[in-house]
C-alpha positions in Angstrom: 107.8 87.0 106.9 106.6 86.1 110.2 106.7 88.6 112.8 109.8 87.1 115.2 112.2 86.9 112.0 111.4 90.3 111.4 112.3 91.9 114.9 115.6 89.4 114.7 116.6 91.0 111.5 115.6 94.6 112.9 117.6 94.0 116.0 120.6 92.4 114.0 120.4 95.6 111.7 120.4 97.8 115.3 123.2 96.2 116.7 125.3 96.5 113.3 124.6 99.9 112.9 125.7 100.9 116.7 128.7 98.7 116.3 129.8 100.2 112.8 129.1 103.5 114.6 131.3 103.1 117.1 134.1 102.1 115.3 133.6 105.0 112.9 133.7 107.4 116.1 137.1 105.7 117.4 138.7 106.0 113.4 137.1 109.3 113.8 139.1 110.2 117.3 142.2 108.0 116.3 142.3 110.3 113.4 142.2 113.3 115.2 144.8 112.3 117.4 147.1 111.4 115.0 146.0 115.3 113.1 147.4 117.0 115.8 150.5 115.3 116.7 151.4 116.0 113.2 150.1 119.4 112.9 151.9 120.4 116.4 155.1 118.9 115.1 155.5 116.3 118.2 155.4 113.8 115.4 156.9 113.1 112.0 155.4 110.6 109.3 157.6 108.0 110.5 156.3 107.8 114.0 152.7 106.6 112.5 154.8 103.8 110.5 156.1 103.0 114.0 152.8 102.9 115.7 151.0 100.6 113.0 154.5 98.2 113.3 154.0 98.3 117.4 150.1 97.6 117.4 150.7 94.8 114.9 153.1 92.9 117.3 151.6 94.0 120.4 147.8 93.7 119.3 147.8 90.5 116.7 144.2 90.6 116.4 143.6 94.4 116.3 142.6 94.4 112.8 142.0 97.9 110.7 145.1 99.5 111.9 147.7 99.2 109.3 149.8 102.5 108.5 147.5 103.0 105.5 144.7 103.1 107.5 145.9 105.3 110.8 146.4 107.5 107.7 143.1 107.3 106.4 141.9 107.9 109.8 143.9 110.7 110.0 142.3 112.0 106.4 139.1 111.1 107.3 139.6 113.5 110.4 140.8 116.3 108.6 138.1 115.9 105.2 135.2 117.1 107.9 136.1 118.4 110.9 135.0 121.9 109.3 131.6 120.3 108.4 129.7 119.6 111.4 126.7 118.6 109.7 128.7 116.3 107.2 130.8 114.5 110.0 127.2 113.4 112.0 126.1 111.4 108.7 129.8 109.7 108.6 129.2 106.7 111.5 125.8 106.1 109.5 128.2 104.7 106.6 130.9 101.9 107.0 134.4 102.2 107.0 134.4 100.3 103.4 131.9 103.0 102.0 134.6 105.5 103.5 137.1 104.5 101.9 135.7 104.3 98.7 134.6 107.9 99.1 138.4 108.4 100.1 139.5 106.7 96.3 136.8 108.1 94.0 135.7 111.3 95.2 137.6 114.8 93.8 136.3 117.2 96.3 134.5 118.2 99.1 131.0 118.7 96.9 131.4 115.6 95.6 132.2 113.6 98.5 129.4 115.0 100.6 126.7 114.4 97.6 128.2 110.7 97.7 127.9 110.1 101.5 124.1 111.9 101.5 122.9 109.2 98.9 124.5 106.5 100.0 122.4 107.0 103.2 119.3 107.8 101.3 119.5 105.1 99.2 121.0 102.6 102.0 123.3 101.3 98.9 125.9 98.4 99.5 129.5 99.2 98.9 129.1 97.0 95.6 126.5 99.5 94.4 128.8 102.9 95.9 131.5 102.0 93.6 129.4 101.1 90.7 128.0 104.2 91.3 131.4 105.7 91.6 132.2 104.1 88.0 129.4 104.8 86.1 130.0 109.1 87.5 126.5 109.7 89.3 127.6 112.8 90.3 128.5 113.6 87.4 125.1 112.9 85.6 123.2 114.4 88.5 125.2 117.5 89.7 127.2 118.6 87.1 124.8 117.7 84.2 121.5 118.0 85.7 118.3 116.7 83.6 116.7 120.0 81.7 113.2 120.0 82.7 109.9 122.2 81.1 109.1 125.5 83.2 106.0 123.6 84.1 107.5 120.7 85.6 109.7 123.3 87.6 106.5 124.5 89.1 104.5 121.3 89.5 107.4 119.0 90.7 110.7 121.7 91.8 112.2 118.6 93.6 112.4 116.3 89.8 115.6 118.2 89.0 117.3 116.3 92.7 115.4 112.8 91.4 115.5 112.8 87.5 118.8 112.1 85.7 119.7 113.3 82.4 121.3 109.6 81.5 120.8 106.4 82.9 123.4 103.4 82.9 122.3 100.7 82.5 124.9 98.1 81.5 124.0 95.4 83.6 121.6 94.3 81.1 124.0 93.4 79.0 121.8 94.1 75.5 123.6 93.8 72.3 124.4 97.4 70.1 121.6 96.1 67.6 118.9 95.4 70.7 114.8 95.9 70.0 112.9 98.3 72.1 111.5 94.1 73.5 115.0 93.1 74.2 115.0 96.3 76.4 111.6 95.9 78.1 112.2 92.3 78.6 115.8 93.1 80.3 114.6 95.7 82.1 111.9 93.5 83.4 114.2 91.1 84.4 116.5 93.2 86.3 114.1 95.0 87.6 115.6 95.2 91.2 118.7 96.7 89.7 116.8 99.3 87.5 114.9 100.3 90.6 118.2 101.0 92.0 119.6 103.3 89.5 116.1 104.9 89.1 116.5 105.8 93.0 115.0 104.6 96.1 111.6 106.0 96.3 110.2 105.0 92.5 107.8 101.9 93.2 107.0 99.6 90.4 103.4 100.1 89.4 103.1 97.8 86.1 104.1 97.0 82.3 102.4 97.1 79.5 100.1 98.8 81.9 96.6 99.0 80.1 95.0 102.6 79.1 91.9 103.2 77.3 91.1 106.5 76.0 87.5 107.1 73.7 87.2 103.3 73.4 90.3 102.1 72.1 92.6 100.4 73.9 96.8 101.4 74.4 99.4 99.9 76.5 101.8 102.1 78.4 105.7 100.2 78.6 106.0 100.9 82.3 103.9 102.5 84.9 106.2 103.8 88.4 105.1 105.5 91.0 107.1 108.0 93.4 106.5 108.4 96.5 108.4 111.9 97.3 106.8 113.3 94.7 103.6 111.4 95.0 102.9 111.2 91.5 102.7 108.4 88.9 106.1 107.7 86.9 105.2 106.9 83.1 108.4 105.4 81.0 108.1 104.8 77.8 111.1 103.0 75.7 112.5 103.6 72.5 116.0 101.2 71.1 116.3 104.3 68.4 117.9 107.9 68.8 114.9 110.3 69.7 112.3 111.9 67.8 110.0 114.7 68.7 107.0 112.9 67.7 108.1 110.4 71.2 106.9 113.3 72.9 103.5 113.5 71.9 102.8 109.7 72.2 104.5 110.3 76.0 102.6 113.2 76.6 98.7 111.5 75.5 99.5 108.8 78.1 100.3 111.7 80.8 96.9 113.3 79.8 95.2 110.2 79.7 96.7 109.5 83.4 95.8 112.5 84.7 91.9 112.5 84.0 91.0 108.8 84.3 93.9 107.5 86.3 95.2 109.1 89.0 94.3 109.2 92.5 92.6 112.5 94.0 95.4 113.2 96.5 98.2 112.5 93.8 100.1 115.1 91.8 100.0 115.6 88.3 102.0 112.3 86.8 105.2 113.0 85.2 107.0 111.3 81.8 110.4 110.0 81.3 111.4 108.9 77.6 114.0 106.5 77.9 116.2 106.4 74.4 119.4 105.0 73.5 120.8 108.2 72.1 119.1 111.6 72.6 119.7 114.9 71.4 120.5 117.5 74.7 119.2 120.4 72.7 115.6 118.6 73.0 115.5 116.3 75.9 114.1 119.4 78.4 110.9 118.1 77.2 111.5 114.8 77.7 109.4 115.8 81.6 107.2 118.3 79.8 103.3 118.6 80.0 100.8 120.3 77.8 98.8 121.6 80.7 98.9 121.3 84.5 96.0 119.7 85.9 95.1 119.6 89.5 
């Protein structure tokens, strides 16, 4: 892209952001407004009913403030003005991701885990509410991926990246699919898989090509992350798991390790992708054999 349309998008994206954070910070001070006229008991309910009426024929093209939203703002005032910290992320995120948030979320844990990604991951409100739908929080927080001790030591941050089930519905493969149906789909929604795998995982290769004592084996997909810095090796299997899935996962780690990965790198870490697992065994789904530095 040539340089000028990148600084126009790059300002366009600055001026959206300080414009979406600005109207955050007046929902934000509307909200708290319309908290403590309540609280102090100069108001009743019916007096914001009144307000959103009188802005509505006084301010035809003040859009946003309909007596479901003053009390949204009002919510969104009261949610986390005891979290400091929380309520600086909140004009990052726009007032659609909020409310979202506002509609999905169960609790303060989970609405905080919810806003932090959504940052991290810069995810459209498209993606929040698939997200929403498909219980991320869920699958990360409340069922978090069992890992070996030793990838607790090598890599303590793969229990914050790794999930212990991925959705991946939008491929849209039949009950009966081949473990090519799923490498071809995945391949060609690759954008998408990205995105549930999580921002930081870069695709490396497929198929990708490893030779160990002279014979020649192919690897289904090859990722690299960068928080980690380590190499990301997937394999794919259409049938319930098997132990022996392990040790085919685990020759390519070894084989990745001594001939493949870079100096600076950490040790490279597996994920067996099935279509059913057993959660009594999948702890070793991230396992290695040995550490090696």
């Amino acid at each position: 892209m040539p340089r000028c349309c990148t600084s126009s998008k790059s300002a366009r994206q600055r001026a959206y952001q300080a414009v979406n954070a600005e109207l955050v910070t007046l929902y934000w001070q509307v909200g708290e407004y319309i908290s403590r006229k309540l609280e102090s008991a100069e108001w009743g309910d019916g007096v914001v009913d009144e307000l959103a009426r009188f802005l509505a024929r006084t301010q035809p093209g003040l859009r946003g403030f309909t007596r479901r939203n003053l009390f949204r703002m009002r919510q969104l005032y009261e949610c986390y003005r005891e979290h400091a910290i929380v309520s600086a992320l909140l004009t990052q995120l726009p007032w659609t991701h909020q409310l979202l948030i506002f509609s999905y979320a169960k609790g303060e844990e989970e609405r905080e885990f919810y806003i932090r990604l959504a940052i991290h991951e810069k995810w459209s409100s498209r993606e929040l509410e698939r997200q929403f739908r498909s219980a991320r929080f869920e699958r990360t927080v409340l069922n978090p991926p069992k890992v070996s001790p030793l990838v607790r030591q090598l890599h303590p941050e793969a229990l914050n990246i790794f999930k212990d089930a991925y959705v991946l519905e939008f491929l849209g493969l039949a009950d009966d699919h081949s473990e090519a149906d799923l490498h071809g789909a995945l391949l060609r929604n690759l954008g998408r898989f990205l995105t549930e795998l999580g921002r930081d995982f870069c695709f490396v290769g497929s198929e990708y090509p490893i030779q160990v004592g002279g014979q020649d084996f192919a690897l289904d997909l090859l990722f690299f992350h960068r928080g980690l810095y380590c190499l990301v090796a997937i394999e794919l299997k259409a049938a319930r798991f098997e132990p022996e899935h392990l040790g085919k996962l685990n020759f390519y780690l070894e084989a990745l390790d001594r001939d493949y990965r870079k100096s600076h790198e950490n040790p490279a870490i597996g994920l067996l992708l099935c279509a059913t697992k057993d959660s009594e065994v999948v702890e070793y789904a991230l396992s290695r054999s040995s550490p090696r530095r």
